[in-house]
N, C-alpha and C positions, 0 to 999 in steps of 0.2 A: 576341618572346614571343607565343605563340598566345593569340587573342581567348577569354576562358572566359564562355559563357551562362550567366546565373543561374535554376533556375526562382523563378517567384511562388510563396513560402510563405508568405506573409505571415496568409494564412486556410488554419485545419484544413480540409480535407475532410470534406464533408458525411459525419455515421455514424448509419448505418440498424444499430440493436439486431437482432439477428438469435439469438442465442444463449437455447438454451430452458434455462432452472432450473427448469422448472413442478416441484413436488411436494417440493423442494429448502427447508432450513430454512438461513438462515447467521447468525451472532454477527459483526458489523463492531465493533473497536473505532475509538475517535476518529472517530467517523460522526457527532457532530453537525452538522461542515460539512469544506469541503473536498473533499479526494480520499475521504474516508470518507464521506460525504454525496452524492454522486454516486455511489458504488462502491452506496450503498443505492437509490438512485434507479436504475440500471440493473439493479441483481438483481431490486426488485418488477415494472420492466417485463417483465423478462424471466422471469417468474414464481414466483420464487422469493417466500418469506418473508423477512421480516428485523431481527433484532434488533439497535438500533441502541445502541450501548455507550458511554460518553462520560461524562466526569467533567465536561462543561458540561452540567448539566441543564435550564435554558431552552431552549437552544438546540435538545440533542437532542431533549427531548419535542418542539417544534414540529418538526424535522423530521420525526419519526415522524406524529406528526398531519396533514403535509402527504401523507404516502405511504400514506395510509388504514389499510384494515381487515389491511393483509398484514406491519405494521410494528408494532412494540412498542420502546418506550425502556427502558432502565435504564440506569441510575446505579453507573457502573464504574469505581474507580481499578487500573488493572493493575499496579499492584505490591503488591494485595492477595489471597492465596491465597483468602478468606474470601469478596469480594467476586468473583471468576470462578466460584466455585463456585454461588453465588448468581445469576449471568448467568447459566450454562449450564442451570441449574433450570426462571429464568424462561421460556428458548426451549424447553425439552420439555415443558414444562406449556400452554403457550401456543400451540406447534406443531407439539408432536409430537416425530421423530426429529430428532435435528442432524446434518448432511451436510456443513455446511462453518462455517471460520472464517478471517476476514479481519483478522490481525494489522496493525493502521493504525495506531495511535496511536502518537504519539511527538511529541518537543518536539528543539529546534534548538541550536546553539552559534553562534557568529561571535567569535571571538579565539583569537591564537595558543595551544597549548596549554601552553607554559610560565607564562603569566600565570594562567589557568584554575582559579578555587580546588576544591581535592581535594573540597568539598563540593557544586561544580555539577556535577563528572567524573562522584560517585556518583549523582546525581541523576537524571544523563542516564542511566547506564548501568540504575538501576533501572527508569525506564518504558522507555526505548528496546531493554533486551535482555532483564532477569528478567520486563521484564513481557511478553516473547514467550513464553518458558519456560514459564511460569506460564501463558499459554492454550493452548499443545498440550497443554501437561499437563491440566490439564482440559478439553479438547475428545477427544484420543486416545481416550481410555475410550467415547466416543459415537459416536465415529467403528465404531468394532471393532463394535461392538453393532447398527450400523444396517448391517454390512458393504461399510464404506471412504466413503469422504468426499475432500474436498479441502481443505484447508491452505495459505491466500497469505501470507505472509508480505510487509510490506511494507520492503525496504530501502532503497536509492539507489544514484546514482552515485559518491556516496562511500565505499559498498562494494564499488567496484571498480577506484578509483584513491585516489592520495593527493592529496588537496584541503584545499588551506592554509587554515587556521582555521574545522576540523573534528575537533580532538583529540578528544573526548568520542566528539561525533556517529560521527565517521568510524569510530574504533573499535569504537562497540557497530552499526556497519550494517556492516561486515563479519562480524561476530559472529552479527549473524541472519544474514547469508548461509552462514557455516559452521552454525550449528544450524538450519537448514532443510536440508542436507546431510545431517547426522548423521538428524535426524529420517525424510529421505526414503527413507533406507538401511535403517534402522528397522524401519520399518511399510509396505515394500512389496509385503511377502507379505498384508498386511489389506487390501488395497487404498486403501491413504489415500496421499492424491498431496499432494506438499509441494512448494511450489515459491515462489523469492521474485520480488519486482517492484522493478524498481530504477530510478526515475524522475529525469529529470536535475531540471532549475530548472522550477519547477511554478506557475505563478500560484494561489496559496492565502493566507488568512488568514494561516498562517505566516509566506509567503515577501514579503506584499504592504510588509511595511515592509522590506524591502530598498530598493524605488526601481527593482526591475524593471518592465518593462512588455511588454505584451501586443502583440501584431503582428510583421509581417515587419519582420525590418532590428534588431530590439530586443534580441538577443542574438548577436552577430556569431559567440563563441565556439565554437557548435552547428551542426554542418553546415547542418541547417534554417535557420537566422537569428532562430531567435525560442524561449520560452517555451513551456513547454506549456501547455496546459488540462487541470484535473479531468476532462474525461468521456473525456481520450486514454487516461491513466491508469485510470480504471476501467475501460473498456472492455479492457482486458488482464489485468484480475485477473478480472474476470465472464468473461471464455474462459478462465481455469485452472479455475473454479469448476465449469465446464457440462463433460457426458462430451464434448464435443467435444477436448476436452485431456486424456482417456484412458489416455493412453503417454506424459503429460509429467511427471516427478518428476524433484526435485532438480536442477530447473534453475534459469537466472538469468536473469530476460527484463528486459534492458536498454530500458525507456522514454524514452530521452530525447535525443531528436534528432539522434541523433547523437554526441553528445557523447563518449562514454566510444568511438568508431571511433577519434578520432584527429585531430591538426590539420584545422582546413578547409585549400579550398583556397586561399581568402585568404590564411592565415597561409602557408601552403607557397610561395606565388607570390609573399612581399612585398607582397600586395598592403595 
């Protein structure tokens, strides 16, 4: 059996923000921490504005207060029509045209889906999918008006395989990945660019009471051998966001180490 070199993953590679939003307005939902909290942290470096949407209101106001004068909080449940209409208000009055929205927010499952009661299934499904629906539907109208924007939708790896004890989850993250589809078929003659993100195992507030952990060697399952971090992930939704990504609609940009490729080659080798 031939010797297989492993590289050191163990540490991201150093990332230098390069992509310009200057002039650019976005609505992040679940931005108070997180992948949503980094995705805002990278759009004001990169000069964008940003309005930070989140049903944790401590949390989000300070981080808004942490990203200064180019950041505004409000107080979002997304599975409320009443309440996106009210966000999308707050970022035109505040900064003008809206040019993008950052569909982030969502909550988790972990049990098989026959135990699952039919009241956490709806649950999931209302923030995790209506409440996508429900911001391009108010976002599209602002989009066409400022002529064309960009549209991230946030799904996972579990929208693109099937992964045990992920009944709820797993189904409403394929779901955004088909209505970012439908969406991006849509509205591609207004120019508004839809595209989802689909991030494997993420070290976040979410994921941290799993018992994951951060480093090389810490996730054997992922070609890489490890975790991601928030700023890998934002950094791929802030380049759908910027015209650098132009001529990308209705795609699926797989984040996550690998994972959704295909066995390592550990597993293939027995090793």
């Amino acid at each position: 059996m031939p010797t297989i070199a492993f590289l050191d993953t163990s540490r991201p590679a150093e990332r230098h923000i390069v992509t310009d939003l200057n002039g650019k307005t976005v609505v992040i939902t679940g931005a108070a921490r997180g992948i949503g909290a980094e995705t805002a942290r990278q759009a004001v470096a990169a000069g964008a504005n940003v309005v930070i949407a989140d049903v944790l209101a401590e949390e989000g106001a300070a981080t808004a207060a942490d990203l200064g004068d180019r950041a505004r909080f409000t107080e979002l449940d997304v599975t409320s029509e009443e309440q996106w209409g009210a966000a999308i208000a707050l970022a035109k009055r505040e900064f003008g045209t809206v040019t993008g929205l950052v569909n982030n927010a969502g909550i988790s499952t972990g049990q098989p889906f026959d135990t699952e009661t039919l009241e956490h299934f709806r649950k999931v499904v209302e923030i995790n999918l209506v409440g996508v629906f429900l911001g391009m539907r108010a976002v599209v109208p602002e989009l066409k008006s400022a002529g064309g924007g960009s549209i991230v939708n946030i799904s996972s790896a579990a929208g693109l395989m099937g992964l045990a004890f992920t009944g709820s989850y797993g189904a409403t993250k394929w779901g955004v990945r088909g209505l970012t589809k439908v969406a991006a078929v849509e509205n591609g003659t207004e120019n508004i660019r839809v595209n989802s993100v689909h991030p494997g195992m993420t070290f976040t507030p979410m994921t941290s009471g799993t018992g994951i952990r951060e480093g090389g060697g810490n996730y054997p399952n992922t070609p890489m051998g490890r975790v991601g971090e928030p700023a890998e992930i934002a950094g791929a939704v802030v380049f759908l966001l910027s015209d650098a990504a132009s001529y990308i609609t209705g795609a699926e940009l797989a984040v996550d180490g690998g994972w959704t490729a295909g066995p390592t080659v550990k597993y293939v080798m027995g090793q």
